[in-house]
C-alpha positions in Angstrom: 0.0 0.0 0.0 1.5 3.3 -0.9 2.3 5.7 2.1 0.2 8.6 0.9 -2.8 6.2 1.4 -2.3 4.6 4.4 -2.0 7.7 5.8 -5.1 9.6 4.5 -7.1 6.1 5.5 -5.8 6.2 8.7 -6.0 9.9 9.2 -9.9 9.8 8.2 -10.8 6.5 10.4 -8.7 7.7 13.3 -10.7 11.1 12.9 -13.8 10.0 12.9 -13.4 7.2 15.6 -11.9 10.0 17.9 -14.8 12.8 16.3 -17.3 10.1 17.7 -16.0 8.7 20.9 -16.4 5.1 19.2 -13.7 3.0 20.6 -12.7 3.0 24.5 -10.4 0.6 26.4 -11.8 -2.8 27.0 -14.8 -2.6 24.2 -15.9 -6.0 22.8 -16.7 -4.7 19.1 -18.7 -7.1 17.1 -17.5 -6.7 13.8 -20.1 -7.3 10.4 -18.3 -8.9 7.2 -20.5 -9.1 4.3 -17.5 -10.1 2.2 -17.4 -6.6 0.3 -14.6 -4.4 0.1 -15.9 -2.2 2.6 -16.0 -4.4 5.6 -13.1 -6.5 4.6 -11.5 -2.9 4.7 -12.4 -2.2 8.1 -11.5 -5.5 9.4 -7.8 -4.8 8.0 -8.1 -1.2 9.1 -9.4 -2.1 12.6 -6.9 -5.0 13.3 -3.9 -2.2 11.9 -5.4 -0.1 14.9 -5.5 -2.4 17.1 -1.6 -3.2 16.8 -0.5 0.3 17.7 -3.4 1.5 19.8 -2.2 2.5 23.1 -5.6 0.5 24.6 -6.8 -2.9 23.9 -10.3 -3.9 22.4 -11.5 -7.1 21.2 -12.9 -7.6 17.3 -15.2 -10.1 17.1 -16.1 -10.5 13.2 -19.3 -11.8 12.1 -20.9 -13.2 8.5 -24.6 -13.1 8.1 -25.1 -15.7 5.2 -28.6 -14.5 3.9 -29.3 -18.1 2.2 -28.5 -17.9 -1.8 -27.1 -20.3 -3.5 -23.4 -19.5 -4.8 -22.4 -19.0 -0.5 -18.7 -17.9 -0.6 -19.1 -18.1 3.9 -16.5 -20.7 3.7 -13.7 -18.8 1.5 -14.8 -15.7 3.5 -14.0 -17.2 6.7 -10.4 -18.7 5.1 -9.3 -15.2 3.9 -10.4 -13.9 7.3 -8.5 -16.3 9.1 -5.6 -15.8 7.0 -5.4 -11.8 7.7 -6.2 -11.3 11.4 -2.8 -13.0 12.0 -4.8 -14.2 15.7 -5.4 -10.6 16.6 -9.2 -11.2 16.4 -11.6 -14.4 16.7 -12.3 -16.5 14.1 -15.2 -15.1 11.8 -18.7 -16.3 13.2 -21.0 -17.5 10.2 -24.6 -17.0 10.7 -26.3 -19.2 8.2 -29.8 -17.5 7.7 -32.7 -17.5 5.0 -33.3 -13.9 5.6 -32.6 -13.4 1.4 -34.8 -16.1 0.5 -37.7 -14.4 2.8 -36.9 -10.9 1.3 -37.4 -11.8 -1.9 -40.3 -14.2 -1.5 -43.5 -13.1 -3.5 -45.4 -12.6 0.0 -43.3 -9.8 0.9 -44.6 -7.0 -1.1 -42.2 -4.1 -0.1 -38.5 -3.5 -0.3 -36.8 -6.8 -0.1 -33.8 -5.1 0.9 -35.5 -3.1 3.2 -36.9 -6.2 5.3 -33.9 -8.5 4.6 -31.2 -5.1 6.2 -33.7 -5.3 9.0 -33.7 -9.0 9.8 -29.5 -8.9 9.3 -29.5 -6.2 12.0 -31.7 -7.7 14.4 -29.3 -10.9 14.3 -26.5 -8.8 14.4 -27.8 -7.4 17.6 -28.8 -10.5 19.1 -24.8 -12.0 18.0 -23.4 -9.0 19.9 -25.6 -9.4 23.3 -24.8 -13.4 22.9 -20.7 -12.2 22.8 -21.1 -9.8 25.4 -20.3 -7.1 23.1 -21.5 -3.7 23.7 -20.8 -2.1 20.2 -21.8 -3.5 16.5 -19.2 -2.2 13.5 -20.4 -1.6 10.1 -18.5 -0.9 6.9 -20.7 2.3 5.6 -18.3 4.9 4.5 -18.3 8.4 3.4 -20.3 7.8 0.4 -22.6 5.7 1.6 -23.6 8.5 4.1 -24.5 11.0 1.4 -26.2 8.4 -0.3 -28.8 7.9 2.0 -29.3 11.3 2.8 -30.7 11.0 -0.8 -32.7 7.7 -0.5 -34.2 9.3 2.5 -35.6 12.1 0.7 -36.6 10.2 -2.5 -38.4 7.3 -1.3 -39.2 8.2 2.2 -39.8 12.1 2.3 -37.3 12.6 5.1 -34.2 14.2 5.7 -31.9 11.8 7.7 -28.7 9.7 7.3 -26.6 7.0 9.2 -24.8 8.7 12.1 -21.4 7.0 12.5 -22.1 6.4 16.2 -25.8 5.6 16.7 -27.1 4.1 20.1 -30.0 1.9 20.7 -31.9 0.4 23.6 -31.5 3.4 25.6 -27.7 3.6 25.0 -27.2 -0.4 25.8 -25.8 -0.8 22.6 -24.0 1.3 20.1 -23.6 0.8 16.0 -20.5 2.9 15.2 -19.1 3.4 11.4 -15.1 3.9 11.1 -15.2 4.8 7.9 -17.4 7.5 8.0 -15.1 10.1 6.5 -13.3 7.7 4.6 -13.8 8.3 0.8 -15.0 4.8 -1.7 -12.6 5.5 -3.8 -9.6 5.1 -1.2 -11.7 1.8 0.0 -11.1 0.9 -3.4 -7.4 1.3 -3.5 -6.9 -0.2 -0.5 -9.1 -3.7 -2.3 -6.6 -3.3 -4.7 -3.1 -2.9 -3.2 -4.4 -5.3 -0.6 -6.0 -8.0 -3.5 -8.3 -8.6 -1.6 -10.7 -11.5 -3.0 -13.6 -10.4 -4.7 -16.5 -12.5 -3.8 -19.3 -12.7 -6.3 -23.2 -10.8 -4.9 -25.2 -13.9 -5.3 -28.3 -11.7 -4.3 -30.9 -11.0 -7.2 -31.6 -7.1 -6.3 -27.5 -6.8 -6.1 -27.3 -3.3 -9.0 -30.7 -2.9 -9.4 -31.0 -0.8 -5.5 -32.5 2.5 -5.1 -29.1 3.4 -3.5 -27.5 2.2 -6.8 -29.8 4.9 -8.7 -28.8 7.5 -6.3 -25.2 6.6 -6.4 -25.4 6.6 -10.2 -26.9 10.1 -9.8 -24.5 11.5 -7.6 -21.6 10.5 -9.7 -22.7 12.4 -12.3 -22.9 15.6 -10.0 -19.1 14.7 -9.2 -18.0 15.3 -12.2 -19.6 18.3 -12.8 -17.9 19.6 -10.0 -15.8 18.1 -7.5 -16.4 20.4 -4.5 -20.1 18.6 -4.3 -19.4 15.7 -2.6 -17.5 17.7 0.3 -19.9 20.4 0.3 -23.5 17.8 1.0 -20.7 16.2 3.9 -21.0 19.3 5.3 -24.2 20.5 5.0 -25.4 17.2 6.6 -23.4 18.3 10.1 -24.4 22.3 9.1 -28.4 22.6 9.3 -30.4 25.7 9.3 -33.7 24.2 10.7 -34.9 28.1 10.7 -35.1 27.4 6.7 -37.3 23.6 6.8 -41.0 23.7 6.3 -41.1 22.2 10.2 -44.3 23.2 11.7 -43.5 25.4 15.2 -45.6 23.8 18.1 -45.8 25.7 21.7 
């Protein structure tokens, strides 16, 4: 990996992990690995942190298998194995039907929609089973903007993924790492790093309402390339004076 990336990943994760307060001495962090680049990126990133870090926290990675034929769990778990070098547990697979439910003809919404919502449940219940008080995801920069987007086109809200969220009245905690990291570093650090790329064996993989909106966005980028930090901004810089919110004494 060249230097000048290594340091602008680890300058953006280490910002946003200290921005957030995500990481404290002792934490059990139950780590999700779909397999993509993203959270095979912040397993390598996490596990590089953990070497120098001057306090010591436990990863605990975890696969959600959704069900599909064409599984690569077993590769995952090999590659995983292979690269935490025995500085974190061996990856956990959850073998689930949660894809096979989405996408069954009963369900008439979102099938990504309900199957994010049944991975996340599990997720949960893994991390209270391990005694783990924080759940890691892979969402990045990018992703963040995105779904300010999705959130206003298809649900008529303005809202996005915090990269420290808390749940059951602060019992547990979801915290994102790479919130401030860019895609297209994620991507350089798949390929200096080779890491495997396992085939999306889902049938709504490309054809997602956040793949619309990424395609979208893209095209904004290239228009002008001060966009995409300018909406990162504007998401942490809110005039509510100027929203259509209705005032209630």
């Amino acid at each position: 990996m060249g230097k000048r990336l290594d340091k602008r990943l680890n300058h953006s994760m280490g910002k946003a992990v200290h921005d957030w307060k995500m990481i404290d001495a002792g934490d059990r962090i139950l780590l999700g690995v779909s397999g993509g680049k993203d959270s095979l990126s912040l397993l390598h990133l996490l596990l590089s942190l953990k070497k120098k870090a001057p306090i010591s926290f436990d990863i605990i990675p975890v696969h959600i298998d959704p069900g599909f034929d064409g599984s690569f769990a077993s590769a995952l778990k090999t590659y995983c194995q292979d690269v935490s070098q025995s500085l974190c547990q061996a990856l956990h697979i959850e073998s689930t039907d949660y894809g096979i439910l989405a996408h069954d003809t009963q369900n008439t919404g979102n099938p990504c929609f309900l199957c994010s919502r049944l991975r996340r449940k599990r997720l949960f219940e893994l991390a209270k089973a391990y005694g783990c008080k924080k759940v890691a995801l892979g969402h990045h920069k990018d992703d963040l903007i995105e779904t300010l987007f999705i959130n206003m086109f298809y649900a008529g809200k303005i809202g996005t993924m915090k990269p420290r969220q808390s749940f059951f009245d602060g019992a547990l905690d979801i915290i994102r790492p790479l919130s401030y990291v860019e895609s297209d570093d994620i991507a350089q650090l798949s390929q200096a790093l080779e890491m495997p790329v396992f085939e999306n064996p889902c049938p709504s993989a490309g054809h997602t309402q956040r793949e619309t909106v990424r395609q979208m966005l893209r095209g904004m980028y290239r228009q002008n390339e001060h966009i995409k930090g300018n909406i990162f901004r504007a998401m942490a810089n809110v005039s509510r004076e100027y929203l259509l919110e209705t005032q209630h004494d």
